[in-house]
mmCIF file of the N, C-alpha and C atoms, coordinates in Angstrom:
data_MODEL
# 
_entry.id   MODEL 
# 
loop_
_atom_site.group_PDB 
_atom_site.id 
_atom_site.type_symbol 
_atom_site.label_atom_id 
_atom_site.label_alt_id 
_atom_site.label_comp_id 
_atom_site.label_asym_id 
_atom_site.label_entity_id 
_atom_site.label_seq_id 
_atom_site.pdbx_PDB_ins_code 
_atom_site.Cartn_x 
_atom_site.Cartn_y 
_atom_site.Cartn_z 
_atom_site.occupancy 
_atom_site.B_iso_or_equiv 
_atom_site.pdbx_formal_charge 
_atom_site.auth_seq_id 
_atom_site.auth_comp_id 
_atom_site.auth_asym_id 
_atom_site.auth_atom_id 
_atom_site.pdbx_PDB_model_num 
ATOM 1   N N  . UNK A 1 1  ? 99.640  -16.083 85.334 1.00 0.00 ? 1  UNK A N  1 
ATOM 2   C CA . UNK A 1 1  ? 100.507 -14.953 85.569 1.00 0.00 ? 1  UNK A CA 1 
ATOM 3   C C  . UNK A 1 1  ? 99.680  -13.680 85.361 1.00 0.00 ? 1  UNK A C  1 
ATOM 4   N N  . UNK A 1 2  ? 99.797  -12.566 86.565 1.00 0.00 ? 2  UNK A N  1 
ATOM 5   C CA . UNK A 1 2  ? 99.102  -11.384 86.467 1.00 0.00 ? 2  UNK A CA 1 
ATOM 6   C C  . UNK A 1 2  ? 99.984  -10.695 85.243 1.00 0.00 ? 2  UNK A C  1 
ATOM 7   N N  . UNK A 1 3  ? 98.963  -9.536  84.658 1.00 0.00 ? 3  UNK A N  1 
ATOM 8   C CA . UNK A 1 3  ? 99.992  -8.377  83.859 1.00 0.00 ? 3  UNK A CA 1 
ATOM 9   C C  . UNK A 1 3  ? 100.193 -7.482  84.904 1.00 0.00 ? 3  UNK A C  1 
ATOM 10  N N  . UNK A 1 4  ? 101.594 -7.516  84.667 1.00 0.00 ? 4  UNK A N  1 
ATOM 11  C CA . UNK A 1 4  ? 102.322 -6.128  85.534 1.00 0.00 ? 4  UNK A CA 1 
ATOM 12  C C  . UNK A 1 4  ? 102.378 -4.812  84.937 1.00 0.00 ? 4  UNK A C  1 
ATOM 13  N N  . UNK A 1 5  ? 102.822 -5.029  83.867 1.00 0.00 ? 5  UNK A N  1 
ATOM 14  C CA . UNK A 1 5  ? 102.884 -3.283  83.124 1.00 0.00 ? 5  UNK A CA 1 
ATOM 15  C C  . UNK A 1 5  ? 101.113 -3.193  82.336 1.00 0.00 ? 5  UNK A C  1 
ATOM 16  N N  . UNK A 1 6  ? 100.406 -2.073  82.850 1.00 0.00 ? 6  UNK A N  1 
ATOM 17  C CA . UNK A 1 6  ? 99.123  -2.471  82.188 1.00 0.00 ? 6  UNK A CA 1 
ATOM 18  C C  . UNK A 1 6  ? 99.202  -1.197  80.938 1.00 0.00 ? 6  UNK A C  1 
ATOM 19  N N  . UNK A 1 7  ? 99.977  -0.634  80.312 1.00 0.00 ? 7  UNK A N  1 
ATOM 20  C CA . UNK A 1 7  ? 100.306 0.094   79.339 1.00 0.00 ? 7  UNK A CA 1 
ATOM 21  C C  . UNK A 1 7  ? 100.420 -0.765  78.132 1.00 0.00 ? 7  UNK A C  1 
ATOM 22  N N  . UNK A 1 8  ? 99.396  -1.245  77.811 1.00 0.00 ? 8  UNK A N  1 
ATOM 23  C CA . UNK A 1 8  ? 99.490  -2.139  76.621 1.00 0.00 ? 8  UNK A CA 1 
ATOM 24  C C  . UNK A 1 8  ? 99.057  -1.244  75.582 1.00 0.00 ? 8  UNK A C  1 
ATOM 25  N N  . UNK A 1 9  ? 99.793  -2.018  74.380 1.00 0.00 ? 9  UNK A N  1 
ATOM 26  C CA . UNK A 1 9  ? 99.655  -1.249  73.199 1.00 0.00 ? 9  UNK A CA 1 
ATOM 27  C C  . UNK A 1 9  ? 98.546  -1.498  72.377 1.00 0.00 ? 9  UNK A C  1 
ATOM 28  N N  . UNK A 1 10 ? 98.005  -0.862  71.566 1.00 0.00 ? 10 UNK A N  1 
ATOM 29  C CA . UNK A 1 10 ? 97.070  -1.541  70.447 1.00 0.00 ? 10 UNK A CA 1 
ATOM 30  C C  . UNK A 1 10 ? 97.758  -2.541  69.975 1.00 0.00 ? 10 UNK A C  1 
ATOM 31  N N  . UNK A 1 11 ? 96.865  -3.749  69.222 1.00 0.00 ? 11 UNK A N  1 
ATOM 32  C CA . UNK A 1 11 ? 96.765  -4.713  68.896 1.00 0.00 ? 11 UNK A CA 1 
ATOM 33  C C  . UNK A 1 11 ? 97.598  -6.290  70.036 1.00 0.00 ? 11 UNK A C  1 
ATOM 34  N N  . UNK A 1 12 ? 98.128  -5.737  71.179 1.00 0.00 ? 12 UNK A N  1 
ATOM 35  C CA . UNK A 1 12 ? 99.092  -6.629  72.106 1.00 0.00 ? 12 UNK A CA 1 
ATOM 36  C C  . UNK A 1 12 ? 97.226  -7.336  72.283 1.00 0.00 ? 12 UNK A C  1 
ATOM 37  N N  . UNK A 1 13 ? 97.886  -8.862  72.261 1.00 0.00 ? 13 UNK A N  1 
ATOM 38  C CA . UNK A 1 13 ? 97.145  -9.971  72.810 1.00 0.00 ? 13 UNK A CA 1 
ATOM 39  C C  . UNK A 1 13 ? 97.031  -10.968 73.755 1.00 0.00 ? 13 UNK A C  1 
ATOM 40  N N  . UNK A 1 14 ? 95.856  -11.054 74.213 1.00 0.00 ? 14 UNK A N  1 
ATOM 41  C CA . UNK A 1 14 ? 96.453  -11.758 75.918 1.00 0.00 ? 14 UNK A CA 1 
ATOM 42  C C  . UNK A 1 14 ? 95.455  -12.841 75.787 1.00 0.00 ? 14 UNK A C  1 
ATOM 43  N N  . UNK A 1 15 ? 95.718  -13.911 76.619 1.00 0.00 ? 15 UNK A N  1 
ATOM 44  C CA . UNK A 1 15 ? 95.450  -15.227 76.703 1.00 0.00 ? 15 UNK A CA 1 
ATOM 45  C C  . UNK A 1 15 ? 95.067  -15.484 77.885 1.00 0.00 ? 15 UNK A C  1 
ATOM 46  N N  . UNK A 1 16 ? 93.846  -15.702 78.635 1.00 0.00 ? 16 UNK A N  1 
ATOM 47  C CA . UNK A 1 16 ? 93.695  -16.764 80.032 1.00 0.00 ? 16 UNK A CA 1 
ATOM 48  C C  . UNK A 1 16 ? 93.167  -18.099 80.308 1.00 0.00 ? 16 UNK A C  1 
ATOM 49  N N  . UNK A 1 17 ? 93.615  -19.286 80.235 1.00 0.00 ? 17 UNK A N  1 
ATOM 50  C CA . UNK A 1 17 ? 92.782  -20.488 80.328 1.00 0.00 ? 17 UNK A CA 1 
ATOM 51  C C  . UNK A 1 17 ? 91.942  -20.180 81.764 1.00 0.00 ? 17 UNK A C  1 
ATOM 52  N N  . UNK A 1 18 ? 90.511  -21.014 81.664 1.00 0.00 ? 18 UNK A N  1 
ATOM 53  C CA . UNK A 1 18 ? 89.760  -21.129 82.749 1.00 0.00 ? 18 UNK A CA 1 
ATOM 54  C C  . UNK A 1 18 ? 89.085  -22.549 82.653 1.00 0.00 ? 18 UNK A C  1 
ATOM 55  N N  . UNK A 1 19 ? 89.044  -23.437 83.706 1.00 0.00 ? 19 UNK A N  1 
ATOM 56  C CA . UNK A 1 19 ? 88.652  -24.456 83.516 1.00 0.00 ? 19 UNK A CA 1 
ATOM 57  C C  . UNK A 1 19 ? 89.022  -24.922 81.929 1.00 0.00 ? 19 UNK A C  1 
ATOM 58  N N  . UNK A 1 20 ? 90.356  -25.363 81.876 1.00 0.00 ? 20 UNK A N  1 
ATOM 59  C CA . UNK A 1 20 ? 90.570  -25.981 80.385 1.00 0.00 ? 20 UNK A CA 1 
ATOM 60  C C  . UNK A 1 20 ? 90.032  -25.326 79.368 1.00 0.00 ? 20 UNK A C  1 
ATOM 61  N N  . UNK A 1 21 ? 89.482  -24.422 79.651 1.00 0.00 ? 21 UNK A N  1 
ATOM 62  C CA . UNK A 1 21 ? 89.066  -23.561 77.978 1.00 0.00 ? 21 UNK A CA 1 
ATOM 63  C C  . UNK A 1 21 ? 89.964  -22.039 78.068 1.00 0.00 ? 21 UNK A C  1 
ATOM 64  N N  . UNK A 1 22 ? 90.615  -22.022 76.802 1.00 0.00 ? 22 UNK A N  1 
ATOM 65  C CA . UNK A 1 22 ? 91.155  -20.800 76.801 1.00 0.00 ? 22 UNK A CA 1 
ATOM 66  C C  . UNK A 1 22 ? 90.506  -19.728 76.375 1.00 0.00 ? 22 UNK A C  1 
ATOM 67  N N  . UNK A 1 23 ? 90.751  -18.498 76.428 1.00 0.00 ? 23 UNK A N  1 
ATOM 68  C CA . UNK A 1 23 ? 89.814  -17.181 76.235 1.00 0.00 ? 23 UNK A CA 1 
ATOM 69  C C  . UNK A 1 23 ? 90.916  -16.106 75.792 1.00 0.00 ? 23 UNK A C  1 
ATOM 70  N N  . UNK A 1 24 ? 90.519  -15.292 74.487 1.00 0.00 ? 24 UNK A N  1 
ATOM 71  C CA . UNK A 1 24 ? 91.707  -14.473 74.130 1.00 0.00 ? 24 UNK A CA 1 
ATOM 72  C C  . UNK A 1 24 ? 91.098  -13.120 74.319 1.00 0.00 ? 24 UNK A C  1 
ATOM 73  N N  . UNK A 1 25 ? 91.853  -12.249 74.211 1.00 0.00 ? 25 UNK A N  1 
ATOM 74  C CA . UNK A 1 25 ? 91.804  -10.521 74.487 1.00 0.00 ? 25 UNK A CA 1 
ATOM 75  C C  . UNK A 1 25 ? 92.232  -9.869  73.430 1.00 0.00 ? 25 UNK A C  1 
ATOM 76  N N  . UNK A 1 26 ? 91.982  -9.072  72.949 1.00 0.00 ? 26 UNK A N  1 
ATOM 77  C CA . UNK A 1 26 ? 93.104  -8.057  71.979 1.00 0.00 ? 26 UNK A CA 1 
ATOM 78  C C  . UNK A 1 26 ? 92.632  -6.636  72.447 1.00 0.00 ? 26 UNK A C  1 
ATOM 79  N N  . UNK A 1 27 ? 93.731  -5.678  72.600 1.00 0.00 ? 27 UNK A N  1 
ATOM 80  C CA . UNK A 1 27 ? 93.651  -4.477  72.822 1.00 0.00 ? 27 UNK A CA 1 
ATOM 81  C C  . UNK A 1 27 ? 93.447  -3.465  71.333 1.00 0.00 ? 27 UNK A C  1 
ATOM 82  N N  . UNK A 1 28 ? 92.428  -3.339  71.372 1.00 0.00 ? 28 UNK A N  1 
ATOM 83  C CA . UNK A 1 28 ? 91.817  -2.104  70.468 1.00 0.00 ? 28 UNK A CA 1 
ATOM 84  C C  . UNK A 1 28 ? 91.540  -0.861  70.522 1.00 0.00 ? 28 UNK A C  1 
ATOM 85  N N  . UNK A 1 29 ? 91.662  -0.065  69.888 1.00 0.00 ? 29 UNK A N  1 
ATOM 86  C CA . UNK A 1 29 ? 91.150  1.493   69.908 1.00 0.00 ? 29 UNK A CA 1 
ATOM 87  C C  . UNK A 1 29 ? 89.751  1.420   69.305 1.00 0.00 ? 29 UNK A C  1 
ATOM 88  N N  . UNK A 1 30 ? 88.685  2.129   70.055 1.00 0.00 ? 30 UNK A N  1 
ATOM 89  C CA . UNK A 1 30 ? 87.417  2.348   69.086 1.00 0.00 ? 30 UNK A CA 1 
ATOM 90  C C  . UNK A 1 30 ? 87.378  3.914   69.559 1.00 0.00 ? 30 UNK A C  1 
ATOM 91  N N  . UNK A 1 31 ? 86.256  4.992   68.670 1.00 0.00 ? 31 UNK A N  1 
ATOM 92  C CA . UNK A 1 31 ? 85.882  6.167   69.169 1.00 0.00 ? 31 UNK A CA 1 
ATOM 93  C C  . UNK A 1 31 ? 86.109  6.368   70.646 1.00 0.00 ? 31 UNK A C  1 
ATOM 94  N N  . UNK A 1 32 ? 85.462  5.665   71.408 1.00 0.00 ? 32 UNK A N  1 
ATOM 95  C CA . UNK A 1 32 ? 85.418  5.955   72.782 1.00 0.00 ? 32 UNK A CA 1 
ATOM 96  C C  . UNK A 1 32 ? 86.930  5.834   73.588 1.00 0.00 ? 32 UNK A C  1 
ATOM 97  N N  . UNK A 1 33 ? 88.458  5.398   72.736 1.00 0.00 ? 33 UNK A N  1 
ATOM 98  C CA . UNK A 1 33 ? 89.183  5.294   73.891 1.00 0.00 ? 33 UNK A CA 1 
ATOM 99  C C  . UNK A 1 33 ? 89.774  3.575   73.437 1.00 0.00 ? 33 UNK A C  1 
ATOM 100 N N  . UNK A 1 34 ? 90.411  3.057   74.540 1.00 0.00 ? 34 UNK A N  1 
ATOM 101 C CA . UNK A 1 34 ? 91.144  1.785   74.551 1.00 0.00 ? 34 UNK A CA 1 
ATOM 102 C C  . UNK A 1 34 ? 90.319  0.798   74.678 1.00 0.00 ? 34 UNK A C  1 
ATOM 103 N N  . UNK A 1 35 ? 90.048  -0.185  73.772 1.00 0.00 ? 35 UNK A N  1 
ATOM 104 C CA . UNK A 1 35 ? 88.878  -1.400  74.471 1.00 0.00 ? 35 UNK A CA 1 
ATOM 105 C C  . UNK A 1 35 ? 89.214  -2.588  74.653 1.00 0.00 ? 35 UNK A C  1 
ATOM 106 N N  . UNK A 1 36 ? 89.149  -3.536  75.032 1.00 0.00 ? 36 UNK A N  1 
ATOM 107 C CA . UNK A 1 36 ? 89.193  -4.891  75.545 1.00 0.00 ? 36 UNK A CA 1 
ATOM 108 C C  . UNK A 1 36 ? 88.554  -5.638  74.658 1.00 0.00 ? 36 UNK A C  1 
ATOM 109 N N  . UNK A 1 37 ? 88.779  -6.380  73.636 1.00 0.00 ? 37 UNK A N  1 
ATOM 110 C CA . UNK A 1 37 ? 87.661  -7.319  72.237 1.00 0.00 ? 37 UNK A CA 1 
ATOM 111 C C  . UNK A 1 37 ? 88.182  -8.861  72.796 1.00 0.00 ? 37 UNK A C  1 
ATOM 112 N N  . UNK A 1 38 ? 87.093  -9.509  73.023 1.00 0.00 ? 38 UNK A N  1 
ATOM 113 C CA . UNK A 1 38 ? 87.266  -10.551 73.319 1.00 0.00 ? 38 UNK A CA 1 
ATOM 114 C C  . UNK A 1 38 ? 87.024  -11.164 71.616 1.00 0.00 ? 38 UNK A C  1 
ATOM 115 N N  . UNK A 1 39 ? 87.098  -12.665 71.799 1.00 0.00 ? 39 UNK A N  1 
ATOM 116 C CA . UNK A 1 39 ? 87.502  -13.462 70.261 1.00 0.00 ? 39 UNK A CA 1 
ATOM 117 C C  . UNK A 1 39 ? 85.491  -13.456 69.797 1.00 0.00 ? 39 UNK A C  1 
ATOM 118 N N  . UNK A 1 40 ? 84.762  -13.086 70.419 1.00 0.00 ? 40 UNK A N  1 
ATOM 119 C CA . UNK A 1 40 ? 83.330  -13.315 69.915 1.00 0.00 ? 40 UNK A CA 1 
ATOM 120 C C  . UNK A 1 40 ? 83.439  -12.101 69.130 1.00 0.00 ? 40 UNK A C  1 
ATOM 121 N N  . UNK A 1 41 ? 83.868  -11.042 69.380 1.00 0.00 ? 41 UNK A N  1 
ATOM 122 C CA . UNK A 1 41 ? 83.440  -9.521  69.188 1.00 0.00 ? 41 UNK A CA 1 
ATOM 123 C C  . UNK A 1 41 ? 83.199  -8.278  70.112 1.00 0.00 ? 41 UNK A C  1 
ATOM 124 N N  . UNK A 1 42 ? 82.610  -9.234  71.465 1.00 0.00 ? 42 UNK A N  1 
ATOM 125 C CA . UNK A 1 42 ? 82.438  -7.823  72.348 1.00 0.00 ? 42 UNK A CA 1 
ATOM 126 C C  . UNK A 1 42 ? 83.538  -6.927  73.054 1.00 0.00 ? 42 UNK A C  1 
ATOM 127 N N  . UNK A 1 43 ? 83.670  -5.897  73.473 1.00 0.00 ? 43 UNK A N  1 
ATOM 128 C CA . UNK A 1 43 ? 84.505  -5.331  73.646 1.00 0.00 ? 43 UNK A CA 1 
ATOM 129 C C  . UNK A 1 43 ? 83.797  -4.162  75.113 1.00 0.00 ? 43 UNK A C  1 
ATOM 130 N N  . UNK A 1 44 ? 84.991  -4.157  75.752 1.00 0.00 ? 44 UNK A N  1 
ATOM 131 C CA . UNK A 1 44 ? 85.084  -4.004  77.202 1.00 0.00 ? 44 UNK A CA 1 
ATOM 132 C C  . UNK A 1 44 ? 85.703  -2.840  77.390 1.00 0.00 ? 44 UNK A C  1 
ATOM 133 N N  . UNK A 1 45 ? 85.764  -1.970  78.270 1.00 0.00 ? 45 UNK A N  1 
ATOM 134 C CA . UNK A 1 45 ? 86.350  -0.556  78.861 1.00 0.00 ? 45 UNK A CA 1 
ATOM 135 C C  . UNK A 1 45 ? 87.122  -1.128  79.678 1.00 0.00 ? 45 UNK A C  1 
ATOM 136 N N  . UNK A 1 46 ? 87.253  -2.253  80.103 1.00 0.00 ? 46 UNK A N  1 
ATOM 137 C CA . UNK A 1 46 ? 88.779  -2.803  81.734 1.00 0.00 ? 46 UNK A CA 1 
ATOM 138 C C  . UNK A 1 46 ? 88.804  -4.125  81.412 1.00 0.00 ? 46 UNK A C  1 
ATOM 139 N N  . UNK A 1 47 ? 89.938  -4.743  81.589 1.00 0.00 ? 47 UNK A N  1 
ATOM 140 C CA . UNK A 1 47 ? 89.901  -5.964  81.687 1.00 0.00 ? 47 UNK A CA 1 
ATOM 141 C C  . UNK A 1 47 ? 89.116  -6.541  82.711 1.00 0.00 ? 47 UNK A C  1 
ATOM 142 N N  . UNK A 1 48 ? 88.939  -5.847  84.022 1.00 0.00 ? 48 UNK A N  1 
ATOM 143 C CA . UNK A 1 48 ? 87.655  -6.832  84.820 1.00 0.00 ? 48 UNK A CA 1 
ATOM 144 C C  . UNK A 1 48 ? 86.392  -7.232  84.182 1.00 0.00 ? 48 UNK A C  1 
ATOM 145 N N  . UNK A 1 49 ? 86.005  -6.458  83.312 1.00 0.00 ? 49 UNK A N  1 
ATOM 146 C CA . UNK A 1 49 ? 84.366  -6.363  82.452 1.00 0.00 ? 49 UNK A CA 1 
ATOM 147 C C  . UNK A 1 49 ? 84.824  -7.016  81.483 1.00 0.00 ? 49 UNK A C  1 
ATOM 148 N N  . UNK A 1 50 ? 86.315  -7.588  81.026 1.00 0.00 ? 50 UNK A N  1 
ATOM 149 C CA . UNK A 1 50 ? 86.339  -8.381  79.932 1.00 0.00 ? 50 UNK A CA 1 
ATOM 150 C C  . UNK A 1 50 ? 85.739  -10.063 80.362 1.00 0.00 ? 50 UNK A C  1 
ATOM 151 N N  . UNK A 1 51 ? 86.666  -10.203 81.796 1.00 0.00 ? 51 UNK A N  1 
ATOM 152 C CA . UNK A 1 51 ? 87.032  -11.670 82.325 1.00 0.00 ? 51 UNK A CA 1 
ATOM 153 C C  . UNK A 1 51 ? 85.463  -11.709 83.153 1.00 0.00 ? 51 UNK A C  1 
ATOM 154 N N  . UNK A 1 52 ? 84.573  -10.624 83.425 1.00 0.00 ? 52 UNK A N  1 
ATOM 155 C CA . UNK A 1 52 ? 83.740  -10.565 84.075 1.00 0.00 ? 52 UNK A CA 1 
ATOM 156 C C  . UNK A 1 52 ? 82.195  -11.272 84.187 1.00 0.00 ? 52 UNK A C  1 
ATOM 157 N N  . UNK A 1 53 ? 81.453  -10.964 84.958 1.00 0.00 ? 53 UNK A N  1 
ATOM 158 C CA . UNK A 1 53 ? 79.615  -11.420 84.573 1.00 0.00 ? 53 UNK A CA 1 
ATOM 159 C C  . UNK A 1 53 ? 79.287  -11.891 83.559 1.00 0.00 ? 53 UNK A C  1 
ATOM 160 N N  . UNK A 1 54 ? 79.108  -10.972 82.252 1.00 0.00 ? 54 UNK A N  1 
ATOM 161 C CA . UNK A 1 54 ? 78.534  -10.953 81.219 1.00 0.00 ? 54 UNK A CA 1 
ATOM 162 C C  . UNK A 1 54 ? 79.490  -11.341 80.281 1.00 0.00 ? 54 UNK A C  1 
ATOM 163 N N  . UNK A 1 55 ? 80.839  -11.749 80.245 1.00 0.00 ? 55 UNK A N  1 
ATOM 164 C CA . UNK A 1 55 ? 81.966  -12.094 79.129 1.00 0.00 ? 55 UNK A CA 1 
ATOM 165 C C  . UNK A 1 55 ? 82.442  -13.794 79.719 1.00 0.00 ? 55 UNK A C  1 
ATOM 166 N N  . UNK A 1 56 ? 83.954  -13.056 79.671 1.00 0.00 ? 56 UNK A N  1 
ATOM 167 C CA . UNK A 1 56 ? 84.478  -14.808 79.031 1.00 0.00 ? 56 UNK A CA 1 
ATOM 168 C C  . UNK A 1 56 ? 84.175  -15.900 80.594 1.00 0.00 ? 56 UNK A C  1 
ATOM 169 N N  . UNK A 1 57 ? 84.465  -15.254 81.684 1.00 0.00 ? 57 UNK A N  1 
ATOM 170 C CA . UNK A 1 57 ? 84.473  -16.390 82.464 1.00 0.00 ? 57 UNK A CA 1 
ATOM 171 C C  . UNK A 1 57 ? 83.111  -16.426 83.364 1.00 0.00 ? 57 UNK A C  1 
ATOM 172 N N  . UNK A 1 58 ? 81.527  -15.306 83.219 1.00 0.00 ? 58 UNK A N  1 
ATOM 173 C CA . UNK A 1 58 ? 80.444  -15.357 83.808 1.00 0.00 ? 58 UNK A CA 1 
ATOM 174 C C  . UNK A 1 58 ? 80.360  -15.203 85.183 1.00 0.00 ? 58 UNK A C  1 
ATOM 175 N N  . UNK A 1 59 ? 81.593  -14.800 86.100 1.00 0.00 ? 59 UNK A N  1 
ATOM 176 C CA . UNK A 1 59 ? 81.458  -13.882 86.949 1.00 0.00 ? 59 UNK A CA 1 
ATOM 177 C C  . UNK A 1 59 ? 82.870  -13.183 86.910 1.00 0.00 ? 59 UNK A C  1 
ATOM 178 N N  . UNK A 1 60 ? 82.373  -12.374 88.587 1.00 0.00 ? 60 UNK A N  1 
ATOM 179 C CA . UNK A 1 60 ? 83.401  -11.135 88.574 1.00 0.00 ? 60 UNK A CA 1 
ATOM 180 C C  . UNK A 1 60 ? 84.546  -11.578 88.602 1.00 0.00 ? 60 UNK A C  1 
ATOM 181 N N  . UNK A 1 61 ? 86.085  -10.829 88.218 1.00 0.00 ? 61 UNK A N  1 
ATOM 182 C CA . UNK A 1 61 ? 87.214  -11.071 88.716 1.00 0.00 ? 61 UNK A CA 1 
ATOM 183 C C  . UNK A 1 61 ? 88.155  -10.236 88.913 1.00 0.00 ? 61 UNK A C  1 
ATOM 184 N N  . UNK A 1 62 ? 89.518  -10.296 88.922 1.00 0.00 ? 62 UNK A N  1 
ATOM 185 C CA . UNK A 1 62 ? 90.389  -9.319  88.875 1.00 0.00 ? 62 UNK A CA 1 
ATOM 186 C C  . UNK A 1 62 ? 90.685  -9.756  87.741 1.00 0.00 ? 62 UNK A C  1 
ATOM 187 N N  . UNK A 1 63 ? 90.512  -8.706  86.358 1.00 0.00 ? 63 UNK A N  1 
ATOM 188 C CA . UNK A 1 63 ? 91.205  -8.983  85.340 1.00 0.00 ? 63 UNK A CA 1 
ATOM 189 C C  . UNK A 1 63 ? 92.677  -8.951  85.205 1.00 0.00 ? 63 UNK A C  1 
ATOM 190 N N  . UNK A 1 64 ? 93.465  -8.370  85.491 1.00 0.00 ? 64 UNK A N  1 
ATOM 191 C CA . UNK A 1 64 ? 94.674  -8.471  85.454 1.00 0.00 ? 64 UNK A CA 1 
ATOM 192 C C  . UNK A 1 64 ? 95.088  -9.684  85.528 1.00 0.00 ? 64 UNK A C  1 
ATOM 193 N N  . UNK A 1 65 ? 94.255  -10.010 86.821 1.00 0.00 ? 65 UNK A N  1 
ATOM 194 C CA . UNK A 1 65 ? 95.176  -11.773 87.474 1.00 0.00 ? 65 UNK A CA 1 
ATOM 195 C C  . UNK A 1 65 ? 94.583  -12.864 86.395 1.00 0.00 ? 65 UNK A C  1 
ATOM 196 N N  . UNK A 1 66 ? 93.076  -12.505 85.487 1.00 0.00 ? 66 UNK A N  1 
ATOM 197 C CA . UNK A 1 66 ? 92.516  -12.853 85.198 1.00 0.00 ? 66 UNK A CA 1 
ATOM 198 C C  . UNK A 1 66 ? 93.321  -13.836 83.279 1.00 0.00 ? 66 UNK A C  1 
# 
């Protein structure tokens, strides 16, 4: 299921399985603004750069749908 309302709040948590492994999100505030923290630590400016290349699923996507 895509997110429809993308006005998420701090601390709201999101969930996507990919190939049988699940992958979590939490919405954070750091200095810079709203971030994307995946469950390792890194943290993202959009959900595409969360679900993206270098994060949980190793290439691009639409995060939302993601």
């Amino acid at each position: 299921m895509s997110i429809e309302n993308r006005n998420l709040k701090i601390g709201t948590k999101l969930t996507a399985t990919y190939r049988k492994q699940d992958f979590t999100c939490k919405v954070v505030r750091s200095a810079d603004g709203l971030r994307y923290r995946l469950a390792d630590g890194q943290e993202f400016k959009s959900l595409c750069a969360a679900g993206g290349p270098s994060s949980a699923r190793g290439r691009t996507c639409n995060g939302s749908a993601f």
